[in-house]
Structures are given as C-alpha cells and as structure tokens.
N, C-alpha and C positions, 0 to 999 in steps of 0.2 A: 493794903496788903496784897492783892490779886496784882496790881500795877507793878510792884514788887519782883514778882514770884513772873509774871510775862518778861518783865525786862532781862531776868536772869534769865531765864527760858532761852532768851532770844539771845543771850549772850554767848550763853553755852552753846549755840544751834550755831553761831557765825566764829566760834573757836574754833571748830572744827571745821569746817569750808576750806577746801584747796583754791589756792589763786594758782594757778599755773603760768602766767604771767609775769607776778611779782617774783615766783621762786624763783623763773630762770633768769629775773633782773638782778636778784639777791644772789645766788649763788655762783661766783667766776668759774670758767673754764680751765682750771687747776690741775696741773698732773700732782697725783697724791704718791706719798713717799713708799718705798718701797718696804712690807712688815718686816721684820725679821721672824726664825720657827724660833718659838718658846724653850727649845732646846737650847739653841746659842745664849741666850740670856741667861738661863738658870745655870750656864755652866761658868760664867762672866761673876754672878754671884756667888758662887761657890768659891771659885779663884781665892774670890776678895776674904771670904772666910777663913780661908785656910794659912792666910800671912799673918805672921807675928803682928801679934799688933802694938805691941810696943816698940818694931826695932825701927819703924819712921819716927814714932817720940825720939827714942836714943839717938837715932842719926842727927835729929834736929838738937838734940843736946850737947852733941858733941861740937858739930858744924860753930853753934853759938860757943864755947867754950874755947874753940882753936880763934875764935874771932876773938873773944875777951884778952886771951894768950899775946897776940898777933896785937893788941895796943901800948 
C-alpha cells in the first residue's frame, strides 16, 4: 500500500515539472490568427436571426419546381 501511495506521489510530483526544452521542441514558431471584438460576432448572429427563415426553404422549393417544370 505505502509503495502505492510513493509511486503516485511521485507521479503527481513529475506532472507537474516543466521541461523547457521539450516545450520549445513541442511548440512551432506559429504566427496566431488575428481575434476578432466580440462585437462583430454578435452582430454576424443577429443578422442571421433576423432572416426569414423559411424564404431560403421557398427559394429552394421553387428553384426545384422550375427544374421539375423545365423536364
């Protein structure tokens, strides 16, 4: 049980150790993307709420109906 309880110990104790070595082998020199403000987004969602949302169904209903028409 004690042999147990050290090994864990000792598990826990080397999770947590930084290699500074491996990280900068692990992590590439990456340019990261540019954020956008939270503003532009929520306003991108709202957009989207405020469109009928059936007149792309209709549109696609008709679209296939001028095709059925049109054989």
């Amino acid at each position: 049980m004690t042999s147990i309880l050290r090994a864990l110990s000792l598990l826990c104790l080397t999770a947590c150790t930084q290699f500074p070595s491996v990280d900068a082998a692990a992590v590439p020199a990456l340019t990261r993307p540019n954020l956008l403000p939270t503003r532009d987004l929520a306003v991108g969602q709202i957009a989207l709420l405020s469109e009928d949302p059936l007149a792309a169904r209709a549109a696609a209903l008709r679209a296939r109906a001028d095709t059925l028409r049109s054989r």
